[in-house]
SEMIMI-215836 format. One record per atom (N, C-alpha, C, O): residue number from 1; residue in three letters; atom name; x, y, z. Coordinates in steps of 0.02 Angstrom, whole numbers, plus 50000, padded with zeros to 5 digits. Layout:
N
{zake NUM 'ALA' 'CA' {X Y Z}}
...
// end
This chain:
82
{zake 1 'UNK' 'N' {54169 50665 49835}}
{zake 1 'UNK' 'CA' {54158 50693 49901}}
{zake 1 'UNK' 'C' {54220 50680 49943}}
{zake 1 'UNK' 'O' {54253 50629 49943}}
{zake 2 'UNK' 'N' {54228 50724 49972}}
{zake 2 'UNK' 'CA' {54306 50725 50051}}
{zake 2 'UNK' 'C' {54282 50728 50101}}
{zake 2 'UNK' 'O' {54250 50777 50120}}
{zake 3 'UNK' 'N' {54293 50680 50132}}
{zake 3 'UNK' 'CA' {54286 50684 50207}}
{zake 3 'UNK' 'C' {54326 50732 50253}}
{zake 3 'UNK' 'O' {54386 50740 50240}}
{zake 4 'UNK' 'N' {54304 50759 50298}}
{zake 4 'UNK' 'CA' {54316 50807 50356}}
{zake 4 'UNK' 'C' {54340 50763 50385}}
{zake 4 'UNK' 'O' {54322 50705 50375}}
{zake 5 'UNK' 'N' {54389 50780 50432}}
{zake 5 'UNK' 'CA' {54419 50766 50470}}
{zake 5 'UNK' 'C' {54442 50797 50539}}
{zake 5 'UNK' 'O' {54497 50825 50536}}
{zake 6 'UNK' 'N' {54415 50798 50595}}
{zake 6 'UNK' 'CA' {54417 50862 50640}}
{zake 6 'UNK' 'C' {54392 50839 50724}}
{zake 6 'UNK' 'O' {54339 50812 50739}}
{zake 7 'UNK' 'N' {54435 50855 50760}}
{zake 7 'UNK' 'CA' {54409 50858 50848}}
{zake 7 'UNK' 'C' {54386 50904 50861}}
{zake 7 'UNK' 'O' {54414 50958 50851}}
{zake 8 'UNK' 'N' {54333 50898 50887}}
{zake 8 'UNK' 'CA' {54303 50946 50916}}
{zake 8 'UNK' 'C' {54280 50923 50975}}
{zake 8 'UNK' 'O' {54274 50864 50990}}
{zake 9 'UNK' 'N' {54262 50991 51021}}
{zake 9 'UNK' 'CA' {54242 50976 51086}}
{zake 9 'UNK' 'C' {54175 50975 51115}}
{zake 9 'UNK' 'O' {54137 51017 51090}}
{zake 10 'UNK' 'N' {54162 50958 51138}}
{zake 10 'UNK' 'CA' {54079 50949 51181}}
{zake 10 'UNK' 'C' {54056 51029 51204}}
{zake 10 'UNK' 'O' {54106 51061 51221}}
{zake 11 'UNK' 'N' {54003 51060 51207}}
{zake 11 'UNK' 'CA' {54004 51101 51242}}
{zake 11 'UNK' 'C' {53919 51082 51295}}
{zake 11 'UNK' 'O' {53864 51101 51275}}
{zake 12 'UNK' 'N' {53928 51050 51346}}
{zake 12 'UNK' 'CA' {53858 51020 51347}}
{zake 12 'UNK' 'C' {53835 50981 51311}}
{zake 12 'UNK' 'O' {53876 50938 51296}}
{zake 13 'UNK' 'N' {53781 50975 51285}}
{zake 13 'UNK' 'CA' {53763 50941 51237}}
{zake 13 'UNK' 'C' {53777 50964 51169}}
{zake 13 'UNK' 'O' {53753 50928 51126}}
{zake 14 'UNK' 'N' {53813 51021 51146}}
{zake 14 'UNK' 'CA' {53792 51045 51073}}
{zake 14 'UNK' 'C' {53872 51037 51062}}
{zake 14 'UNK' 'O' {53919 51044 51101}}
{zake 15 'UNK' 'N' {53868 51015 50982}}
{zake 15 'UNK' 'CA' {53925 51013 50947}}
{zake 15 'UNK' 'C' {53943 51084 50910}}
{zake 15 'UNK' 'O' {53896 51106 50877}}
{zake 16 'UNK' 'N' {54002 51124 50910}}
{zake 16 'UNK' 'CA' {54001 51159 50859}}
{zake 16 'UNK' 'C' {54063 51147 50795}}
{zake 16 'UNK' 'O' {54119 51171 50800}}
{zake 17 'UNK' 'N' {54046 51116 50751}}
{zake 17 'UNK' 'CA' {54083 51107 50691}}
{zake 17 'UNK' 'C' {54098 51167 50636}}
{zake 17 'UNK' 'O' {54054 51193 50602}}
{zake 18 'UNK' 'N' {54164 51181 50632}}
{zake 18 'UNK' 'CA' {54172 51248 50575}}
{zake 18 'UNK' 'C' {54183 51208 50514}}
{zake 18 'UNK' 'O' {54228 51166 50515}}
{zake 19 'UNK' 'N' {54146 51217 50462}}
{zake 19 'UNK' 'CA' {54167 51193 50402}}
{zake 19 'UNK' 'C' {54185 51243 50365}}
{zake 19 'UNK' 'O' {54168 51302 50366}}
{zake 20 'UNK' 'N' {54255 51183 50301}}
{zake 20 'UNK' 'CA' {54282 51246 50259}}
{zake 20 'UNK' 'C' {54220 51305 50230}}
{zake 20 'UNK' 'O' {54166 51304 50260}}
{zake 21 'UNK' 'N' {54226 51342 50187}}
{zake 21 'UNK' 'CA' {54218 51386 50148}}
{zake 21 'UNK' 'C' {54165 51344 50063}}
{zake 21 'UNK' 'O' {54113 51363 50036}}
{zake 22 'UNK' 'N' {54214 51279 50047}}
{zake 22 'UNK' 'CA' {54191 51272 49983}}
{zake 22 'UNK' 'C' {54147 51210 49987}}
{zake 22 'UNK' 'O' {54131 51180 49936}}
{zake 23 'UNK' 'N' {54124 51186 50063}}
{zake 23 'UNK' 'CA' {54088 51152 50079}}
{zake 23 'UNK' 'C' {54012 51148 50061}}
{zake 23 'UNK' 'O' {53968 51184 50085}}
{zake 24 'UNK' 'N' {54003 51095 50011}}
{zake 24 'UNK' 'CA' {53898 51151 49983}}
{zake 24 'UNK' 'C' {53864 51106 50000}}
{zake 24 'UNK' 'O' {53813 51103 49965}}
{zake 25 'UNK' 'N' {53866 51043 50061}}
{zake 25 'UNK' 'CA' {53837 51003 50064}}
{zake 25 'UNK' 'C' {53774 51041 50104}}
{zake 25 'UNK' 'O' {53778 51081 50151}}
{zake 26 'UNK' 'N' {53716 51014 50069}}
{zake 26 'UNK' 'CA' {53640 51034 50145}}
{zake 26 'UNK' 'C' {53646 50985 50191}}
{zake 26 'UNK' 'O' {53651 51007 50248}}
{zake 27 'UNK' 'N' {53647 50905 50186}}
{zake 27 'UNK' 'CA' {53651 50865 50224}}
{zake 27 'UNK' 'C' {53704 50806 50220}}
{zake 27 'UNK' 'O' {53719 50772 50171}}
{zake 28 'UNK' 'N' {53720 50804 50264}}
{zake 28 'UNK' 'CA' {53785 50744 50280}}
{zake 28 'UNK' 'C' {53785 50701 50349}}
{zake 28 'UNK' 'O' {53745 50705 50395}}
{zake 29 'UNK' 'N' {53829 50668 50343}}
{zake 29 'UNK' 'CA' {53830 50587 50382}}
{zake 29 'UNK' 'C' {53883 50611 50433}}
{zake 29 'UNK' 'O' {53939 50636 50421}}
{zake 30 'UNK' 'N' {53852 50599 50497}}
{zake 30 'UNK' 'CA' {53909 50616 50542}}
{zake 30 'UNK' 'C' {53931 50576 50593}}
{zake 30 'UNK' 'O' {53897 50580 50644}}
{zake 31 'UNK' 'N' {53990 50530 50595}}
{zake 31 'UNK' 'CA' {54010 50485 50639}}
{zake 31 'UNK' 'C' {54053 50486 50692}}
{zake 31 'UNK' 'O' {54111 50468 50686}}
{zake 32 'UNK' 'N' {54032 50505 50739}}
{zake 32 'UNK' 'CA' {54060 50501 50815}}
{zake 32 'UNK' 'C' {54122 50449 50846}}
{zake 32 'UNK' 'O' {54113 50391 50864}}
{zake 33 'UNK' 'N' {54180 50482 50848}}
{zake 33 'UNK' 'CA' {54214 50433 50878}}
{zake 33 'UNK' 'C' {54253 50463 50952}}
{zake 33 'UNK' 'O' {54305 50496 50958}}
{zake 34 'UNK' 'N' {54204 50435 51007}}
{zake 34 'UNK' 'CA' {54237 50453 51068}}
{zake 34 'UNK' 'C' {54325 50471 51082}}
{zake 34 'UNK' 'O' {54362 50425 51097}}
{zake 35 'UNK' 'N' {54341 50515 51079}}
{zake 35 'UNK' 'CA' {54409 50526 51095}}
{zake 35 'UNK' 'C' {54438 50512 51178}}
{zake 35 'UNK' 'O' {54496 50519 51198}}
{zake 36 'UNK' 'N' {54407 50500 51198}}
{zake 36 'UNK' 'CA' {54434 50493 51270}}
{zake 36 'UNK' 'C' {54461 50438 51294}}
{zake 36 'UNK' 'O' {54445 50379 51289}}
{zake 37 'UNK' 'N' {54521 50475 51331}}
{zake 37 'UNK' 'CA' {54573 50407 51365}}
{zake 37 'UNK' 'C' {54602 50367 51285}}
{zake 37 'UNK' 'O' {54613 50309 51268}}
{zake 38 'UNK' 'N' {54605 50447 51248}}
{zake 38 'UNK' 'CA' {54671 50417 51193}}
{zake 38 'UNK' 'C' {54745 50441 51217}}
{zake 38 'UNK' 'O' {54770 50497 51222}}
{zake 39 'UNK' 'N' {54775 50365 51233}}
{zake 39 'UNK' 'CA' {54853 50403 51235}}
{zake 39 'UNK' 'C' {54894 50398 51161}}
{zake 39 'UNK' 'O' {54870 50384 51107}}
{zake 40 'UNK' 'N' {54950 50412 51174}}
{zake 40 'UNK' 'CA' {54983 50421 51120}}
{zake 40 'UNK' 'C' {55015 50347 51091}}
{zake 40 'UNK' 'O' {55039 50331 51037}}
{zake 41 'UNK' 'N' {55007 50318 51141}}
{zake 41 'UNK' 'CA' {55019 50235 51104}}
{zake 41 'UNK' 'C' {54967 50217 51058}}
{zake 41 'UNK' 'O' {54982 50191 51004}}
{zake 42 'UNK' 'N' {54902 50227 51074}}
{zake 42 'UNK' 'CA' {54838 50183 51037}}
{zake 42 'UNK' 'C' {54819 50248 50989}}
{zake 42 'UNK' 'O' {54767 50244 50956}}
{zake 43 'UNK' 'N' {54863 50312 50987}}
{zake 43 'UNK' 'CA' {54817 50371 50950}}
{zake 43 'UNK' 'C' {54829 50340 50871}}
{zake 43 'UNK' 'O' {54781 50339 50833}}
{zake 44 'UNK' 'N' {54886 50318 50852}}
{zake 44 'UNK' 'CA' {54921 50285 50780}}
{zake 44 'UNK' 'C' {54859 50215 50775}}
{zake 44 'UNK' 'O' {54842 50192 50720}}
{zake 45 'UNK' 'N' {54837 50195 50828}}
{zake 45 'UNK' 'CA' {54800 50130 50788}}
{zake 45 'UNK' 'C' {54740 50178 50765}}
{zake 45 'UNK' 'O' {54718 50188 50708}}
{zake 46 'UNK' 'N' {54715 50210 50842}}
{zake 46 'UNK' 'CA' {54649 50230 50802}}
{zake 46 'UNK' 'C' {54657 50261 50738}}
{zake 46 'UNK' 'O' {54624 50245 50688}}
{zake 47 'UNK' 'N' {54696 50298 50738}}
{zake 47 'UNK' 'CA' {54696 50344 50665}}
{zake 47 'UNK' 'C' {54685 50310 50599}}
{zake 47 'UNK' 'O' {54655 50333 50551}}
{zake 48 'UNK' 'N' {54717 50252 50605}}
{zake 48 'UNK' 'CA' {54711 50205 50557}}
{zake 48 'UNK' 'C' {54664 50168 50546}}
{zake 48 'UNK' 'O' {54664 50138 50493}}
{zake 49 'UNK' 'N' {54609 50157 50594}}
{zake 49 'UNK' 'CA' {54534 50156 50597}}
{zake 49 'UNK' 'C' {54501 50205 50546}}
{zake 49 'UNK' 'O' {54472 50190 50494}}
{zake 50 'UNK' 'N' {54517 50294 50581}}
{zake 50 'UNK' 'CA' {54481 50309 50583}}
{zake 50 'UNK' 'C' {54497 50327 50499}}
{zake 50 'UNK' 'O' {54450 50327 50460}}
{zake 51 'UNK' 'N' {54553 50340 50479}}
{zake 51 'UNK' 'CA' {54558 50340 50429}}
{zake 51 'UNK' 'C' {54517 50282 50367}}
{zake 51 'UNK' 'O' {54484 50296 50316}}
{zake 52 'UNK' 'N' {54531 50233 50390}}
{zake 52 'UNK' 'CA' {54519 50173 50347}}
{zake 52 'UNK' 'C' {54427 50184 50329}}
{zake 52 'UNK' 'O' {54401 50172 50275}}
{zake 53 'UNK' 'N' {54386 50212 50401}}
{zake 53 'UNK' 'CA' {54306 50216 50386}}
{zake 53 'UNK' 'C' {54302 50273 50344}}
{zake 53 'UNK' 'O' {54249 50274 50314}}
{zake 54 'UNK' 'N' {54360 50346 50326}}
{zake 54 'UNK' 'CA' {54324 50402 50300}}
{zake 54 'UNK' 'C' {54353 50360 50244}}
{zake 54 'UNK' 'O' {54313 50380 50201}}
{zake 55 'UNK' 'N' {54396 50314 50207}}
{zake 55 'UNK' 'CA' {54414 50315 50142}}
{zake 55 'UNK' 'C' {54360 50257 50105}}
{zake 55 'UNK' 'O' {54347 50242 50047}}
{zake 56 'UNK' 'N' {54340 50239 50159}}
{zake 56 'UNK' 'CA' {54256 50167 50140}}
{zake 56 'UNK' 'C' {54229 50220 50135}}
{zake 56 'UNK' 'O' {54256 50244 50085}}
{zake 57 'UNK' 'N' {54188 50261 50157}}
{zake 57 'UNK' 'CA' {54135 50315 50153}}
{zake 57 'UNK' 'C' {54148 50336 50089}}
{zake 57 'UNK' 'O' {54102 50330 50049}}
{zake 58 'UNK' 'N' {54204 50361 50067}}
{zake 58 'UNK' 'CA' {54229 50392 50017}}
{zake 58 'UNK' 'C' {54221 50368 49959}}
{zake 58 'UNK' 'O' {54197 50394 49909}}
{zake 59 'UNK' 'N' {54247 50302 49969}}
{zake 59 'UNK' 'CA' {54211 50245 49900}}
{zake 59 'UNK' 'C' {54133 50220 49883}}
{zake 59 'UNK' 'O' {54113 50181 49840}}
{zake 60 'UNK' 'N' {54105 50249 49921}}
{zake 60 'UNK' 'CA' {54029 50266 49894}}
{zake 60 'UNK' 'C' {54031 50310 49858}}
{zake 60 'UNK' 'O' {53997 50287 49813}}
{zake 61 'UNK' 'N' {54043 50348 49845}}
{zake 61 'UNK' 'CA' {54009 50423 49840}}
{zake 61 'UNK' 'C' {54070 50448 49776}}
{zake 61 'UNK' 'O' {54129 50454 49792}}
{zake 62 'UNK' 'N' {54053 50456 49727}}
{zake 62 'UNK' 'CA' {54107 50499 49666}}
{zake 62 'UNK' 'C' {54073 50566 49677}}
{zake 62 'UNK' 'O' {54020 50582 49703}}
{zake 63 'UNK' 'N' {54141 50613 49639}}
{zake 63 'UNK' 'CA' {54139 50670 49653}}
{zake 63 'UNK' 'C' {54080 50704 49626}}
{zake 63 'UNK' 'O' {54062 50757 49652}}
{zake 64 'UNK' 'N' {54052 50682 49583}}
{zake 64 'UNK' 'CA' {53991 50683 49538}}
{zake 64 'UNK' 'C' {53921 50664 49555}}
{zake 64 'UNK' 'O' {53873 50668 49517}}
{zake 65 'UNK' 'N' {53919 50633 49641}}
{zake 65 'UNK' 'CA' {53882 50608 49626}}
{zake 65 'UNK' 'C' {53814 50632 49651}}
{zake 65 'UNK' 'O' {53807 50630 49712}}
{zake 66 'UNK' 'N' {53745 50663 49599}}
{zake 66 'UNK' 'CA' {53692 50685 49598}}
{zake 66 'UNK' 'C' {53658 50679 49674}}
{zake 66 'UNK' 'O' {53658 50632 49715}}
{zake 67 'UNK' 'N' {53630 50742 49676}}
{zake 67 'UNK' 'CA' {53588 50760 49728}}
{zake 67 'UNK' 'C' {53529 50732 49724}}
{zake 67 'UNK' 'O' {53480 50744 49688}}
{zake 68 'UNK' 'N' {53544 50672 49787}}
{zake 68 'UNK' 'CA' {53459 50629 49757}}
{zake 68 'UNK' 'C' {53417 50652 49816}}
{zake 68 'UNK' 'O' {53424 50629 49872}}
{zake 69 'UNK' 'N' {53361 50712 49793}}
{zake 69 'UNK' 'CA' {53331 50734 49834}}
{zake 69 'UNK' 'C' {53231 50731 49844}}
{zake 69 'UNK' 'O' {53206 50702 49796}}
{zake 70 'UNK' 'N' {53196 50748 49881}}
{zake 70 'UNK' 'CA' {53121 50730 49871}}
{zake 70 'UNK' 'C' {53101 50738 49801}}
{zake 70 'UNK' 'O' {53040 50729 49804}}
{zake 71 'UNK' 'N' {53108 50745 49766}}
{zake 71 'UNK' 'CA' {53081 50768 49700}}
{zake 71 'UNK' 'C' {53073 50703 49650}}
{zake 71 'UNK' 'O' {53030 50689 49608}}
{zake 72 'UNK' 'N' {53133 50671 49673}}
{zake 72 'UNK' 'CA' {53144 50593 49647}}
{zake 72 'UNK' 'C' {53104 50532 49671}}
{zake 72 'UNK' 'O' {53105 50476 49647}}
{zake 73 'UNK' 'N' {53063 50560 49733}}
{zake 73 'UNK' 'CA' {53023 50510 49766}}
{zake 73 'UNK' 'C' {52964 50503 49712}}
{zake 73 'UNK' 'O' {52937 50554 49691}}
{zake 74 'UNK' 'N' {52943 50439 49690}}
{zake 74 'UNK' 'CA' {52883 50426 49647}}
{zake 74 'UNK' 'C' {52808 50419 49710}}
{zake 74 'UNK' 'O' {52753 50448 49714}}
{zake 75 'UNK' 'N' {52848 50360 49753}}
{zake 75 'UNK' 'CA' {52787 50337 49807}}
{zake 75 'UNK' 'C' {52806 50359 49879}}
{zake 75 'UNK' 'O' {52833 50313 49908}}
{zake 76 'UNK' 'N' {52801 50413 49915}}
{zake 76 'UNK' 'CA' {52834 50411 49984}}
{zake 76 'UNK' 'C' {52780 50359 50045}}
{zake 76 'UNK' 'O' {52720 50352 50052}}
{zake 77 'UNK' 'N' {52847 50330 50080}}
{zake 77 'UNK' 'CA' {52818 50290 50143}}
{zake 77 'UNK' 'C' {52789 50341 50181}}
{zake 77 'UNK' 'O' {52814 50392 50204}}
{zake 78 'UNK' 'N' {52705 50310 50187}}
{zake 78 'UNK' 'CA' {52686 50339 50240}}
{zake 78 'UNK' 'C' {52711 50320 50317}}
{zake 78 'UNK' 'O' {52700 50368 50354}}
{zake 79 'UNK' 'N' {52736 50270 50349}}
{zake 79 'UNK' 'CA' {52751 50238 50393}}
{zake 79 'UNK' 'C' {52816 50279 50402}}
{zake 79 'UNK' 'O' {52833 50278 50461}}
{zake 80 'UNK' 'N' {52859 50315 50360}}
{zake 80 'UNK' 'CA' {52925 50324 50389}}
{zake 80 'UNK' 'C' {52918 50404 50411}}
{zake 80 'UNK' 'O' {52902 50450 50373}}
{zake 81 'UNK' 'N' {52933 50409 50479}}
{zake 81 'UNK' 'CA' {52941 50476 50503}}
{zake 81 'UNK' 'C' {53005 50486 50514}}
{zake 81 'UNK' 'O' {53037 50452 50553}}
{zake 82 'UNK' 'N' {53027 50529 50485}}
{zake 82 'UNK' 'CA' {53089 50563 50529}}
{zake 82 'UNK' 'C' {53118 50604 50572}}
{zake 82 'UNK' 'O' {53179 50600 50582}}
// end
């Protein structure tokens, strides 16, 4: 799996994200990192943050790795709503 990488802007409350073309994910993990009151001195640290969390994310997940979806559930929690 590759992490996206991308600014985007607020519009109100709704995000709109363009993803590539060869993108086949149904669901994915999406982590928010406030951009505001980045200058160009601290933009090189964050990056290196932000970089450093998509390449941890990344080391979960092989390119291979199976769609573990309801079908695989044996016992579902009744207690967990989502």
């Amino acid at each position: 799996m590759e992490g996206i990488r991308q600014k985007i802007k607020r519009t109100g409350n709704k995000l709109i994200i363009d993803l590539p073309d060869d993108f086949k994910a149904e669901v994915f993990e999406l982590i928010l990192f406030p951009a505001d009151d980045v200058t160009e001195k601290n933009e090189d640290h964050l990056n290196e943050w932000r970089n450093f969390s998509v390449r941890t994310l990344e080391g979960y997940y092989s390119k291979d790795e199976p769609d573990y979806s309801d079908v695989l559930i044996k016992e579902p929690n009744k207690k967990y709503n989502p």
